[in-house]
C-alpha positions in Angstrom: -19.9 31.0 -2.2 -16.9 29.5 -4.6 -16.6 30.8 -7.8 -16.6 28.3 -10.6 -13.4 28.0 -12.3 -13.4 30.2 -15.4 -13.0 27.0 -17.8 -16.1 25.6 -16.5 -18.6 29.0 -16.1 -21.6 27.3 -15.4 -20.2 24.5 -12.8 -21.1 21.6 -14.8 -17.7 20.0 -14.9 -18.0 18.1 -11.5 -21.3 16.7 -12.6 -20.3 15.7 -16.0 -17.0 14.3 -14.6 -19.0 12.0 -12.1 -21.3 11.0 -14.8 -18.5 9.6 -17.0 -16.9 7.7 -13.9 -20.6 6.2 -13.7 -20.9 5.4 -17.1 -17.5 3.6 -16.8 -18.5 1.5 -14.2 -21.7 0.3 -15.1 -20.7 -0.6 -18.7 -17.5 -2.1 -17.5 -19.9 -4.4 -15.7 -21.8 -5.1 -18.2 -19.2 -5.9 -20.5 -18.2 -8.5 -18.3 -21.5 -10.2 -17.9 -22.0 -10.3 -21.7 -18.7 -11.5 -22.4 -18.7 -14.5 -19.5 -22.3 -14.5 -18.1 -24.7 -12.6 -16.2 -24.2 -14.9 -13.5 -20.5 -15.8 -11.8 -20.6 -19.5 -11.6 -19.0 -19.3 -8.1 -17.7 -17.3 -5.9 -14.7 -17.4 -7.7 -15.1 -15.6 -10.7 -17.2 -13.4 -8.9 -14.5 -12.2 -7.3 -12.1 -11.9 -10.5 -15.0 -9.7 -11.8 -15.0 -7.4 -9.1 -11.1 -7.7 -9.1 -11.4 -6.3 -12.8 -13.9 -3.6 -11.9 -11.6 -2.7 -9.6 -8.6 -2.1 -11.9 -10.6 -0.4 -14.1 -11.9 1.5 -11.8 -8.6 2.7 -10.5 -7.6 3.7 -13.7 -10.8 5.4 -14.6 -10.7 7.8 -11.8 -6.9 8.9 -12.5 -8.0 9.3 -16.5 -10.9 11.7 -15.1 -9.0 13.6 -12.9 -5.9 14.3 -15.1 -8.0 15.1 -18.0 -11.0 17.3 -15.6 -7.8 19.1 -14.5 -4.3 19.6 -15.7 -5.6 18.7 -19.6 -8.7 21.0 -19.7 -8.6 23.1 -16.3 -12.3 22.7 -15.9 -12.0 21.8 -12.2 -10.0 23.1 -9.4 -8.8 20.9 -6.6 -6.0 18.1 -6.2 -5.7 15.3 -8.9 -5.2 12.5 -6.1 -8.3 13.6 -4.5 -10.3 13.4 -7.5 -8.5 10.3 -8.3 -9.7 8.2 -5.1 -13.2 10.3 -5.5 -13.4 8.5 -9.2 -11.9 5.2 -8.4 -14.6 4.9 -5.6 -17.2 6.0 -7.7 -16.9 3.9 -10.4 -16.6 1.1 -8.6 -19.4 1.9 -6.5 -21.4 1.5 -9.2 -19.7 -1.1 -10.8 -20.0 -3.8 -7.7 -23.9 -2.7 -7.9 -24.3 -3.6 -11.5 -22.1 -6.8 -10.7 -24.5 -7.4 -7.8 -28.2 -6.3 -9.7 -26.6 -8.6 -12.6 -26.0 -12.2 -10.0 -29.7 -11.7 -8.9 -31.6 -10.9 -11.6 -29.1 -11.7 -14.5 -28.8 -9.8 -17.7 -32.4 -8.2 -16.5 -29.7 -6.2 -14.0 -28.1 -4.1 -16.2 -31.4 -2.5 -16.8 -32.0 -2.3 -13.6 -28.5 -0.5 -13.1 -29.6 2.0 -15.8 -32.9 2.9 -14.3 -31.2 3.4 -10.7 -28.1 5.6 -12.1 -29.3 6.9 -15.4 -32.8 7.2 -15.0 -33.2 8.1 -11.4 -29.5 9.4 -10.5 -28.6 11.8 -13.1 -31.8 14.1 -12.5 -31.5 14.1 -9.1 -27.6 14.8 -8.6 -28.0 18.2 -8.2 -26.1 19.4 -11.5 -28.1 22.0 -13.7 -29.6 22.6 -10.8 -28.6 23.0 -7.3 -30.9 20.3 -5.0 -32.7 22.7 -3.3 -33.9 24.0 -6.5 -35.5 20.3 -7.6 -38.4 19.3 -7.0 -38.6 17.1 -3.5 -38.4 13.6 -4.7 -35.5 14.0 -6.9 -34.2 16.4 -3.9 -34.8 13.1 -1.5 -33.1 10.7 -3.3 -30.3 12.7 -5.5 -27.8 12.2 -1.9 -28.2 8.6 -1.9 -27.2 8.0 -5.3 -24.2 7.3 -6.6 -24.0 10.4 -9.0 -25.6 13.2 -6.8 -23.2 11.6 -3.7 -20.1 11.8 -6.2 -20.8 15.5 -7.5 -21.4 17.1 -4.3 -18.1 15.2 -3.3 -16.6 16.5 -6.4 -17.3 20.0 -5.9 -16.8 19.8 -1.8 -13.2 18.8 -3.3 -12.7 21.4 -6.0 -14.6 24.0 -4.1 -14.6 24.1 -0.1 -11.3 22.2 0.7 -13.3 18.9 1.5 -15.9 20.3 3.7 -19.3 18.3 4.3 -17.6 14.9 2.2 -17.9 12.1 4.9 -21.3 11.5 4.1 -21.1 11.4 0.4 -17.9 9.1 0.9 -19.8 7.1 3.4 -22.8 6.7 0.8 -20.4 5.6 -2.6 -18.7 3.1 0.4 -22.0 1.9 1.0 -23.1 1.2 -2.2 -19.7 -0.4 -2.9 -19.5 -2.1 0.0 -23.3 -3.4 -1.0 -22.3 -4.0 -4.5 -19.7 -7.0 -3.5 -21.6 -8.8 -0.5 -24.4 -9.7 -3.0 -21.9 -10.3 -6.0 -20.4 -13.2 -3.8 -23.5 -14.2 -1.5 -25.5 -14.7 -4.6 -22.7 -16.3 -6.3 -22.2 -18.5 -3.6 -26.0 -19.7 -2.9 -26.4 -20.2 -6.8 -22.9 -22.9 -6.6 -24.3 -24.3 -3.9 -28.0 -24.7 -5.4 -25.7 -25.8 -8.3 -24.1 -28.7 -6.3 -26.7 -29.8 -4.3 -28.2 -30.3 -8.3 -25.4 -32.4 -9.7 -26.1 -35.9 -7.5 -29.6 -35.6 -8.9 -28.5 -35.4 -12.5 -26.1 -38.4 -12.1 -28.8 -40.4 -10.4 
């Protein structure tokens, strides 16, 4: 056992850190759809969206880290750890609202909610350790975004790293995920899109 750091008794911090790097990403990505579109055009602006989400991302996970530890001293553990945990995070989630959003349009964002709000946030292990929940939310919390980020948080703060390739390994995944369907789905709909126009000029 690790004890918690004294700013953060009850051993929230790591949970409520990944939560806001979450939140960050998905409305990042939804800002951009309503601004320009649910759907990228082409692949193109697909990829200036994730390029975006990427930034942003970057510069979320420093903003959490610094303020998680130096600011408030909730969390113990190295800032550039904590740093690449939150960039990845957030854009883990980000490229799967970008991706949700080019298949099912603005219907996606929802959908984004549901899987990191609704489903995620219970199951991350955070109030409660996962063996204490019940075994649904125990089954899923490690292969979502926030209960992969806080037990990466807290293997970071807390046990020197220990047991973090497969929480890295599932926020890769889901990033990874995130921008093949962003730009497959961007290209088929381009593509549907030009095999359209020599009709309409016909």
């Amino acid at each position: 056992m690790a004890p918690a750091s004294p700013q953060d008794f009850d051993g929230l911090s790591s949970f409520y850190l990944v939560v806001g790097w979450c939140v960050g990403g998905y409305l990042c990505a939804s800002i951009l759809a309503i601004s320009t579109g649910a759907r990228p055009a082409d692949p193109r602006r697909a990829a200036i969206r994730l390029l975006v989400m990427a930034l942003v991302s970057a510069v979320g996970g420093l903003g959490g880290a610094v303020i998680i530890g130096p600011v408030l001293g909730a969390l113990p553990g190295g800032v550039a750890a904590l740093w690449g945990l939150g960039a990845l995070t957030t854009f883990a989630v980000g490229a799967a609202t970008l991706a949700l959003q080019g298949v099912f349009g603005i219907v996606g964002i929802g959908l984004a909610i549901l899987l990191v709000v609704i489903a995620g946030n219970p199951s991350a292990g955070g109030a409660f350790p996962l063996p204490m929940l019940p075994p649904f939310w125990a089954a899923i919390g490690p292969a979502l975004p926030p209960g992969a980020g806080t037990w990466a948080a807290r293997s970071i703060a807390y046990f020197e790293g220990h047991a973090l390739t497969g929480s890295l390994l599932v926020l890769s995944a889901w990033a990874a995920g995130g921008v093949l369907v962003t730009m497959v789905a961007a290209g088929l709909r381009r593509r549907r899109r030009d095999a359209e126009l020599p009709t309409q000029v016909a």
